[in-house]
C-alpha positions as CSV (number, residue, x, y, z in Angstrom):
1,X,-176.9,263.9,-133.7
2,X,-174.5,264.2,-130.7
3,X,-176.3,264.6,-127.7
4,X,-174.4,266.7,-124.6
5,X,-172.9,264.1,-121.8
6,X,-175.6,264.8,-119.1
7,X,-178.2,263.7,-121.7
8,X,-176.2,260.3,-122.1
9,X,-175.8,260.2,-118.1
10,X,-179.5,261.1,-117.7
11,X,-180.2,258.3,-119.9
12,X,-178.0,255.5,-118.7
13,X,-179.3,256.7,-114.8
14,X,-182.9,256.4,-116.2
15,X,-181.7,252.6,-117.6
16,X,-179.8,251.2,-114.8
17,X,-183.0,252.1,-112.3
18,X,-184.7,250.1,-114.5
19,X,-182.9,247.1,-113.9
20,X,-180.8,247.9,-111.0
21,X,-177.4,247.4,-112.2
22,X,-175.6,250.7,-112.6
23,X,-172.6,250.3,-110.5
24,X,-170.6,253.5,-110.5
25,X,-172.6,256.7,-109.1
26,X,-173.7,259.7,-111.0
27,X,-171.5,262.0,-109.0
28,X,-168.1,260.8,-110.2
29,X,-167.3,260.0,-106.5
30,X,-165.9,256.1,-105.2
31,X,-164.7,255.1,-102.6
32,X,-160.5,253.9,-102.1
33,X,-158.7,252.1,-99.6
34,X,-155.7,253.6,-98.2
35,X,-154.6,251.0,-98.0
36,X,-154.1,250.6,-102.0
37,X,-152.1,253.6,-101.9
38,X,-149.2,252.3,-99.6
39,X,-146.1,251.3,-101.3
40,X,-146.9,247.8,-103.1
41,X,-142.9,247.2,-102.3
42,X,-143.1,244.0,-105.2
43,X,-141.9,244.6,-108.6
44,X,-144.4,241.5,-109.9
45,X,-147.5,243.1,-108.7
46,X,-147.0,246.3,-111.3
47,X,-145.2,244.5,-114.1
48,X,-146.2,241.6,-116.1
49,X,-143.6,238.6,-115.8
50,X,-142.8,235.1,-117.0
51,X,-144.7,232.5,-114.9
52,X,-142.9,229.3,-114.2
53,X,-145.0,227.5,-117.0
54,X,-144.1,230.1,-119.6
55,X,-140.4,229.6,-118.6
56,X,-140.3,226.3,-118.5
57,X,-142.6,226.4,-122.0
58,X,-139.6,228.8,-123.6
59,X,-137.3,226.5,-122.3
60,X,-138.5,223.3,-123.9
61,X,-139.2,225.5,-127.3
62,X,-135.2,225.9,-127.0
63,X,-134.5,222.3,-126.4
64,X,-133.5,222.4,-122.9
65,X,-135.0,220.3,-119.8
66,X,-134.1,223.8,-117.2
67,X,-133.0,227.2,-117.0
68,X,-130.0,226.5,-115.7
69,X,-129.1,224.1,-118.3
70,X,-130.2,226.8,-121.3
71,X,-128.2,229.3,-119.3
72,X,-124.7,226.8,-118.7
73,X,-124.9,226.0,-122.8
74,X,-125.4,229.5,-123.5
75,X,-123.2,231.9,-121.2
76,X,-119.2,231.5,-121.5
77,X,-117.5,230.2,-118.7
78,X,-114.9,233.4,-119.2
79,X,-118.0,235.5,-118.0
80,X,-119.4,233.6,-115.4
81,X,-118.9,235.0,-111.7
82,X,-118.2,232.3,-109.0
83,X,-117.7,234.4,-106.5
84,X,-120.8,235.4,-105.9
85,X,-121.5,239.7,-106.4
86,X,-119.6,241.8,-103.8
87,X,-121.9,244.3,-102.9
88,X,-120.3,246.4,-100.2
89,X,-123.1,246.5,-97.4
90,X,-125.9,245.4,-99.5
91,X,-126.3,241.6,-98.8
92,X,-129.5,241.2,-97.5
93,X,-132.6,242.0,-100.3
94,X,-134.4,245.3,-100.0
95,X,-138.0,246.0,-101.1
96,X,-138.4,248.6,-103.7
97,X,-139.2,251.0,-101.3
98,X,-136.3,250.2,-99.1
99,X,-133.8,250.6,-102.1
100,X,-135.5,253.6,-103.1
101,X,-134.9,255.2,-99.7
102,X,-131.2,254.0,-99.6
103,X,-130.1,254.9,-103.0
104,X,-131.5,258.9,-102.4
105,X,-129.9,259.0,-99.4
106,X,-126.7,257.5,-101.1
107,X,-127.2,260.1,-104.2
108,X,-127.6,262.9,-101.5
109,X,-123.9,262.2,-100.0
């Protein structure tokens, strides 16, 4: 029999008094820091990414003591840049929140 959700709240209330562990209140209310909701401005704290062990791991899977060295048997000369990547006035690394700023004010023009 399904029993309505203030019935299993009632109960899980009446349980965690017991022993004191119930860690999220009753009332659907918590607490947040600001703080958490500022721009995180790093790509690698909301995506999951190679860590230099699993790179180094895919690169010894491949045969290869490096990166570099996978990526110097692999790409073509022809398609290599050694000039570095003209970017007009965007040398210097932006944070994401930076770019985003710049780029709609660039698609506003």
């Amino acid at each position: 029999r399904l029993l309505p959700l203030s019935c299993h709240l009632r109960s899980a209330a009446a349980s965690a008094s017991a022993v004191g562990s119930l860690s999220v209140g009753l009332t659907g209310n918590r607490s947040i820091s600001t703080q958490s909701l500022a721009p995180s401005d790093t790509f690698e704290r909301r995506h999951n990414s190679a860590t230099l062990q699993d790179v180094n791991d895919m690169v010894a899977v491949c045969g290869f003591k490096s990166l570099d060295a996978l990526v110097e048997a692999t790409v073509p000369d022809a398609i290599k840049r050694t000039d570095g990547m003209p970017l007009d006035n965007m040398h210097e690394p932006l944070t994401e929140s930076q770019f985003l700023s710049k780029f709609k004010a660039m698609a506003s023009q």
